[in-house]
N, CA, C and O atoms as a MOPAC input file, in Angstrom:
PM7 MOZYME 1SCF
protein

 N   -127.93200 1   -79.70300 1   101.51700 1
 C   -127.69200 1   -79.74900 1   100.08200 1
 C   -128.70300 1   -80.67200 1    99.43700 1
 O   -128.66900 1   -81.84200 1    99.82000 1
 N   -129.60300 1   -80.33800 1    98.51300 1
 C   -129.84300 1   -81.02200 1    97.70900 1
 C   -129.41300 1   -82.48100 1    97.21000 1
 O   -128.28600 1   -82.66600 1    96.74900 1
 N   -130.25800 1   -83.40400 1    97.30800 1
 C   -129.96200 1   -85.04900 1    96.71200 1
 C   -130.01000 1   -85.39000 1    95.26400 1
 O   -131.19000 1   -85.70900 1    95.11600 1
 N   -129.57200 1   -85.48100 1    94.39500 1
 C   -129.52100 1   -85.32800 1    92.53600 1
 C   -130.05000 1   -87.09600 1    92.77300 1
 O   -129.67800 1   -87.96700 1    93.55900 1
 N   -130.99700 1   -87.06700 1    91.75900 1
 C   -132.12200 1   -87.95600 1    91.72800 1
 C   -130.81700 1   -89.40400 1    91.15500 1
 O   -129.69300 1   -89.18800 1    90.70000 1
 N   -131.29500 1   -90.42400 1    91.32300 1
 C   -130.49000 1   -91.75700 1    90.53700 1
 C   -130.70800 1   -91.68600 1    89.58500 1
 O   -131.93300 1   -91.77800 1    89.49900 1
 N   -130.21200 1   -91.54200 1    88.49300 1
 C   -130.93300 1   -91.86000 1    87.12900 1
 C   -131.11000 1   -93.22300 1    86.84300 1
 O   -130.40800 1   -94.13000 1    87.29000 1
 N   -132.03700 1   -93.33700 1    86.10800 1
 C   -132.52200 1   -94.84000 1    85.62500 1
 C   -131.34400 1   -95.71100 1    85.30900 1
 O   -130.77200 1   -96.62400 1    85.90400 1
 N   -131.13400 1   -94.88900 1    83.75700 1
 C   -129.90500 1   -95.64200 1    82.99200 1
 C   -128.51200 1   -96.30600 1    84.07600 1
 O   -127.87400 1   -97.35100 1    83.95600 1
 N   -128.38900 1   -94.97600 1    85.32600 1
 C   -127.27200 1   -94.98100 1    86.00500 1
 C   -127.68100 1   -96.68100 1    86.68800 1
 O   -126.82700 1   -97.56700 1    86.70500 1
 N   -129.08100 1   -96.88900 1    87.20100 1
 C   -129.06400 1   -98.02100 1    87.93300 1
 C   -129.50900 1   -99.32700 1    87.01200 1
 O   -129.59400 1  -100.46300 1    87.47800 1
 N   -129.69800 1   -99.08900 1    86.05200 1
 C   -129.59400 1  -100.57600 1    85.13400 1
 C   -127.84800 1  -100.86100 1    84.51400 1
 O   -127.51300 1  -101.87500 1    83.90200 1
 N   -127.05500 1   -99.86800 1    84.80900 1
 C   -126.07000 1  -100.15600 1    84.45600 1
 C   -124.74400 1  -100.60100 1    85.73200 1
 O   -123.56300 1  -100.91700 1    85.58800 1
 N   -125.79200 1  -100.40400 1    87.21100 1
 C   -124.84200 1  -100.62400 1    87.97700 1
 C   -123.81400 1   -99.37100 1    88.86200 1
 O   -123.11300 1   -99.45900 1    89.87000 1
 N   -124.09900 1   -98.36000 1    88.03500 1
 C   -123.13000 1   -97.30200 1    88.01800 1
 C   -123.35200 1   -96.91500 1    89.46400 1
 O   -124.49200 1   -96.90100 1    89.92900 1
 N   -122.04600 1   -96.52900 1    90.35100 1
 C   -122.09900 1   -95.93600 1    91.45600 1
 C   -120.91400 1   -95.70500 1    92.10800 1
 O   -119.94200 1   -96.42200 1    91.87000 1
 N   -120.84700 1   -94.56700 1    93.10600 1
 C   -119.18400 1   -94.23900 1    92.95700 1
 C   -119.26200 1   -92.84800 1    93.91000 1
 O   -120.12600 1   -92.95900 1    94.78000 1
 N   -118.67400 1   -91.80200 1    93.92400 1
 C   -118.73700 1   -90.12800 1    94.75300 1
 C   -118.42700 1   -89.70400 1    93.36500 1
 O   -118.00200 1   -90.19700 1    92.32000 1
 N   -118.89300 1   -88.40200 1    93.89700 1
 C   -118.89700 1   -87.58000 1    92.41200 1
 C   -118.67400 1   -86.31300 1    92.87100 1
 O   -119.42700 1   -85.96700 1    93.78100 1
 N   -117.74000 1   -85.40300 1    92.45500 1
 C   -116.94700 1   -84.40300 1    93.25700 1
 C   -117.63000 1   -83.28800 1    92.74600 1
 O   -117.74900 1   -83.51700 1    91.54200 1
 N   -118.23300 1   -82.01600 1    93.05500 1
 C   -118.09500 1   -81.24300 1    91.92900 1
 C   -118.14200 1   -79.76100 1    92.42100 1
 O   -118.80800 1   -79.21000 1    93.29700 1
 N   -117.25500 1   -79.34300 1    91.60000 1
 C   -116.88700 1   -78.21100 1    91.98100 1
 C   -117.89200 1   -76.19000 1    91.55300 1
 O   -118.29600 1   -75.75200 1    90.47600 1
 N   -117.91700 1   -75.60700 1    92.84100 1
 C   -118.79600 1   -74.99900 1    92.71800 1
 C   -118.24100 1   -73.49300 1    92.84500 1
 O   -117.14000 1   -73.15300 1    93.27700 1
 N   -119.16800 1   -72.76300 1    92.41100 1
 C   -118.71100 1   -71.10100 1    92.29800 1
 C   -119.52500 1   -70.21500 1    93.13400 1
 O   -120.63100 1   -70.12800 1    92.59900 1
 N   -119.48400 1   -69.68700 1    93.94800 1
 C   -120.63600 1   -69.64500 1    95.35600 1
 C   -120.95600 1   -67.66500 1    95.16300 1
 O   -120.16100 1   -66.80500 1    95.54200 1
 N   -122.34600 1   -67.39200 1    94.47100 1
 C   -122.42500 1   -65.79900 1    94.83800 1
 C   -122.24200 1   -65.63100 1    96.09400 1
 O   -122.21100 1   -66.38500 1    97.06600 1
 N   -122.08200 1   -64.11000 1    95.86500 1
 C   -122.21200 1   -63.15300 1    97.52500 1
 C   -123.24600 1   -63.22600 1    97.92800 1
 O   -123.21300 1   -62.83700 1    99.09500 1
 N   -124.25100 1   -63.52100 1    97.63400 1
 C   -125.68400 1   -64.43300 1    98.66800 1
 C   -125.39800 1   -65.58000 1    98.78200 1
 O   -126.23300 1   -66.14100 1    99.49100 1
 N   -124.60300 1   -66.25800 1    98.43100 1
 C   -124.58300 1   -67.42400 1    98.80500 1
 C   -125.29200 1   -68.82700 1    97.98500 1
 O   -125.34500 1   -69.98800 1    98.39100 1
 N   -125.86200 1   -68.16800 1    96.53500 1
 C   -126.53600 1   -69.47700 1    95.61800 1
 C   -125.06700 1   -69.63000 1    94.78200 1
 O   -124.07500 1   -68.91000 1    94.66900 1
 N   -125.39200 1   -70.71600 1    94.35300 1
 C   -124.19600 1   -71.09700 1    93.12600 1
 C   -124.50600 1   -70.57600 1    91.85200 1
 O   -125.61300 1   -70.25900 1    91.41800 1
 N   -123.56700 1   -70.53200 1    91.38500 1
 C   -123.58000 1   -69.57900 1    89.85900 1
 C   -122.65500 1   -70.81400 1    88.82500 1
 O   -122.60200 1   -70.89400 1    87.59800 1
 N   -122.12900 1   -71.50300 1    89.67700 1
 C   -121.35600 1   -72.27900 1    88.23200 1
 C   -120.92700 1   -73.44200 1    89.10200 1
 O   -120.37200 1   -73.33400 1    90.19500 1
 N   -121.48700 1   -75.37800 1    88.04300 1
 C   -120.85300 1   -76.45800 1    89.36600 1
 C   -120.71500 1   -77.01900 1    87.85800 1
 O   -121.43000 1   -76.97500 1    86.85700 1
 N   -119.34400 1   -77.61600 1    88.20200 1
 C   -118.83900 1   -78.46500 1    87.41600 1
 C   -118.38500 1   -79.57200 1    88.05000 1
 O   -117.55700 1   -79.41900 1    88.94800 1
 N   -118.93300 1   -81.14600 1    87.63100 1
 C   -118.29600 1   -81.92800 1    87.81600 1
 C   -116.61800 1   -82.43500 1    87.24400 1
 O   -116.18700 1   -82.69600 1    86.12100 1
 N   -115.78300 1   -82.40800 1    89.02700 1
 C   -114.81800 1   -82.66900 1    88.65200 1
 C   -114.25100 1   -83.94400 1    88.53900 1
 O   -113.06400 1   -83.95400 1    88.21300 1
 N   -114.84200 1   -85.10400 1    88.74000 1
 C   -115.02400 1   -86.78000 1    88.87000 1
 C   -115.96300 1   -87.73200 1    89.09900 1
 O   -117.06400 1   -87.32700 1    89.47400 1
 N   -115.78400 1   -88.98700 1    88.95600 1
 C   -116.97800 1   -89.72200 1    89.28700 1
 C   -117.32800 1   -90.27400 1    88.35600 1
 O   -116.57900 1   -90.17100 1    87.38400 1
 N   -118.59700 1   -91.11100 1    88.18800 1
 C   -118.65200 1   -91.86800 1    86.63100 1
 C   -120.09900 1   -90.89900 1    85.62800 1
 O   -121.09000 1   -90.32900 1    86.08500 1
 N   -119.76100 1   -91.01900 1    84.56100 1
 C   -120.48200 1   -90.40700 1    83.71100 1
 C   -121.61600 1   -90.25700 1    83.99600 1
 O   -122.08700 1   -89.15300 1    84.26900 1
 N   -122.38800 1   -91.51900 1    83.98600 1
 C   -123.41300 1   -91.28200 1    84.03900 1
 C   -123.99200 1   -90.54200 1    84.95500 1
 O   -125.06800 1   -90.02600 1    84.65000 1
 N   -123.20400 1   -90.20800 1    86.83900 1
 C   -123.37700 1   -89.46600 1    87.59600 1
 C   -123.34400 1   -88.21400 1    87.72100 1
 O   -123.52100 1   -87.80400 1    88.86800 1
 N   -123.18400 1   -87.49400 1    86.95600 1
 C   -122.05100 1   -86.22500 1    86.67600 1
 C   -123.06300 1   -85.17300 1    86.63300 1
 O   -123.20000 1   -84.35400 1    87.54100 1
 N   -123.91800 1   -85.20700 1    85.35400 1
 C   -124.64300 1   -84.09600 1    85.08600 1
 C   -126.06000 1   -84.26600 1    86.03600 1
 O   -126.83100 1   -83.30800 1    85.97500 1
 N   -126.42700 1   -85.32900 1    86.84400 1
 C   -127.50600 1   -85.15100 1    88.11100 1
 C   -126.79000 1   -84.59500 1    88.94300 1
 O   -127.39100 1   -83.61500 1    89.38200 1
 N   -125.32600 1   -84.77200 1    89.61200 1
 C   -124.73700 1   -84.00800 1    90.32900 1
 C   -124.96300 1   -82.38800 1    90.50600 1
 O   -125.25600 1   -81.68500 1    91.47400 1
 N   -124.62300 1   -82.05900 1    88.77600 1
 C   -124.68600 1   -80.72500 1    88.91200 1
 C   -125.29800 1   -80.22200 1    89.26500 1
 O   -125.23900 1   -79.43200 1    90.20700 1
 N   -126.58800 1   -80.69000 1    88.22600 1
 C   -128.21200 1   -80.12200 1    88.41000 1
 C   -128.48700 1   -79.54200 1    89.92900 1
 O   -128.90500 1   -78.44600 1    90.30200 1
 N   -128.06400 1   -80.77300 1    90.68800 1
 C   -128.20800 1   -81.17800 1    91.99900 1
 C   -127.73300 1   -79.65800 1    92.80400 1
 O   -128.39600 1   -78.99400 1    93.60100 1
 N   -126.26600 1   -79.39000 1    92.23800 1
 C   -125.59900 1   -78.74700 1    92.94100 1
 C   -126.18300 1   -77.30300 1    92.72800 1
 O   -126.20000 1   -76.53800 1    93.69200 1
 N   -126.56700 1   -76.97800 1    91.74600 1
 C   -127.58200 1   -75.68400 1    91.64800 1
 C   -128.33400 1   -75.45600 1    92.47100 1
 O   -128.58000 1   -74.25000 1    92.49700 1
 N   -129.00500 1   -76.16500 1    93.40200 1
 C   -130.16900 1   -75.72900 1    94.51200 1
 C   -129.68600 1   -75.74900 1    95.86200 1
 O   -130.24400 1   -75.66900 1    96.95600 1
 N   -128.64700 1   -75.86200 1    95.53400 1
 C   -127.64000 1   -75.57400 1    97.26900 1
 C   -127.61800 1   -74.54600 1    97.62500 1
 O   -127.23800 1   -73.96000 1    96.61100 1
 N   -127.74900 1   -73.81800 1    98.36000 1
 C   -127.69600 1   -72.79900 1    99.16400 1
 C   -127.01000 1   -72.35000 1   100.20600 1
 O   -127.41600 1   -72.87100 1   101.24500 1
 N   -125.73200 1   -71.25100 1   100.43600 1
 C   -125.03700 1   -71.15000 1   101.33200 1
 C   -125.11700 1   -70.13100 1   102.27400 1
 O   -126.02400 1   -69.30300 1   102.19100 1
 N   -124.22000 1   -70.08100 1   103.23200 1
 C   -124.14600 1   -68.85900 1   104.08500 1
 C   -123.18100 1   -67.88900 1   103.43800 1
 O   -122.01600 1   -68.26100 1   103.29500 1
 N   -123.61900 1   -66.44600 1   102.95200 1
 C   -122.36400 1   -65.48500 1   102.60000 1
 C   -121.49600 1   -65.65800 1   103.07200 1
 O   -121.59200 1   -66.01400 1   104.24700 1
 N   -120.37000 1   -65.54700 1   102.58200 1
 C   -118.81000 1   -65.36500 1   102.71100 1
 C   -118.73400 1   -63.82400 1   102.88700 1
 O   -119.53800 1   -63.08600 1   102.31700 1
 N   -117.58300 1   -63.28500 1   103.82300 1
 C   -117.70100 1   -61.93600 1   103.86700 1
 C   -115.78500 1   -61.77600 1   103.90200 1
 O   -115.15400 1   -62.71100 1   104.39500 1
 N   -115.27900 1   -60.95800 1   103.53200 1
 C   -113.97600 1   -60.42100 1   103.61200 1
 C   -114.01300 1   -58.70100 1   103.75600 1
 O   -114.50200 1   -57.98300 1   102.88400 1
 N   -113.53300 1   -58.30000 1   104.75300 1
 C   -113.35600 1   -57.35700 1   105.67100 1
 C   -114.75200 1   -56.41200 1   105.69700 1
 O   -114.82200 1   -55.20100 1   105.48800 1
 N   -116.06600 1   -57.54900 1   106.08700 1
 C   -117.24900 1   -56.90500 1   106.56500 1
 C   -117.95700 1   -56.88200 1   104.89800 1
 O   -119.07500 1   -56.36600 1   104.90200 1
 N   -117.38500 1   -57.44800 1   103.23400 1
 C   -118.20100 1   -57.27200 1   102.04800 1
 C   -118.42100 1   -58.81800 1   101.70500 1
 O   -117.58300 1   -59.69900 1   101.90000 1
 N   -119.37400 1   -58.94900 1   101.29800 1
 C   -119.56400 1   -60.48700 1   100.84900 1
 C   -119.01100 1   -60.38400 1    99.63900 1
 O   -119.03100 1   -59.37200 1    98.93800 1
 N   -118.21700 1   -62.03300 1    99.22300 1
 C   -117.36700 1   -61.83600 1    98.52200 1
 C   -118.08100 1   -63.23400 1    97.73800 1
 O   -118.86400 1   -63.91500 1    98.40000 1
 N   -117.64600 1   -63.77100 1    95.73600 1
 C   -117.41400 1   -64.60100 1    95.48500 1
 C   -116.77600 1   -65.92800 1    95.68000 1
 O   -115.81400 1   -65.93600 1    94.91100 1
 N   -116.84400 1   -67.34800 1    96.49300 1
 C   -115.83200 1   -68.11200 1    96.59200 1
 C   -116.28100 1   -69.79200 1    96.14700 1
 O   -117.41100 1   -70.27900 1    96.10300 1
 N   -115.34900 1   -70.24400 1    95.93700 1
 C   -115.43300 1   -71.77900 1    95.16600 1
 C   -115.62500 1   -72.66500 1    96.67600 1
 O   -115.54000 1   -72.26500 1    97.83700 1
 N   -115.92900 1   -74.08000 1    96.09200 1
 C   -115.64800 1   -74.80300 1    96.79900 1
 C   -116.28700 1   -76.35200 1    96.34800 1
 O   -116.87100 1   -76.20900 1    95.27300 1
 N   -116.36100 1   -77.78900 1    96.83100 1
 C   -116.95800 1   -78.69400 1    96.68500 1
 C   -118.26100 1   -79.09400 1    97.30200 1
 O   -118.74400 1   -78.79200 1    98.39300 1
 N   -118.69500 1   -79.82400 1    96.36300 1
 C   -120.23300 1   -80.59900 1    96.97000 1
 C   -119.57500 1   -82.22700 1    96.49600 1
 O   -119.07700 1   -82.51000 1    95.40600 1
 N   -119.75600 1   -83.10300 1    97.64200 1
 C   -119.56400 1   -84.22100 1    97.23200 1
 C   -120.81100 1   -85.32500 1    97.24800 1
 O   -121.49400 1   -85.47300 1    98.26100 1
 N   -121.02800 1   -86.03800 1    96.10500 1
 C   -122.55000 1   -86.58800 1    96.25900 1
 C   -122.01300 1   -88.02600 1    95.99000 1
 O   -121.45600 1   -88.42800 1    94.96900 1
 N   -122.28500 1   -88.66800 1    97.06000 1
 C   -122.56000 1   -90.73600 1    97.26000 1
 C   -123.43100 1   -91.55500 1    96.49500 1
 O   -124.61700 1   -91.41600 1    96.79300 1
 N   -123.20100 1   -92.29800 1    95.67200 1
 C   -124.02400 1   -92.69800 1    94.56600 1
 C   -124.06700 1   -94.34400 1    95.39000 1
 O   -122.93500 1   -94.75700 1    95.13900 1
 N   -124.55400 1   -95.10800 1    95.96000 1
 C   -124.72400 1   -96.30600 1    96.35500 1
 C   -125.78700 1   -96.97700 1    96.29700 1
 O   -126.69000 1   -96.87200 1    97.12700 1
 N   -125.80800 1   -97.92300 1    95.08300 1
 C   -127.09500 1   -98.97000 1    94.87300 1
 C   -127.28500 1   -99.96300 1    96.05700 1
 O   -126.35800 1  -100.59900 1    96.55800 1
 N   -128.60000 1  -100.02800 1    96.45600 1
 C   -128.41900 1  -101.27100 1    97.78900 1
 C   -129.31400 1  -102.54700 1    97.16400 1
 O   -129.42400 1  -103.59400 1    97.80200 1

């Protein structure tokens, strides 16, 4: 999965935390829709971004690849 960059603002302000976000997975397997479902603001929308270039293995139900959801969870830790 893809690493969603630190944002600046995020590290002059300290900000850091997991950031959940929830994803909508085509029948190839790219994402079509990630919404962050927690985490702190400022993390949220690099998450997503983030979560757009993920790439999965098809899902298949009885031999057809099918639409399915699921999470990407991304670790935000200043050292």
């Amino acid at each position: 999965k893809p690493q969603p960059p630190y944002p600046d603002e995020a590290k002059r302000q300290r900000a850091q935390g997991v950031v959940v976000v929830k994803v909508l997975v085509s029948e190839s397997g790219g994402v079509l829709a990630a919404c962050a479902e927690n985490g702190p603001a400022l993390l949220r929308r690099p998450s997503e971004l983030a979560a757009y270039g993920a790439r999965f293995t098809e899902t298949t139900v009885g031999g057809k690849p099918v639409k399915v959801t699921g999470v990407i969870t991304y670790r935000f830790v200043l050292r």
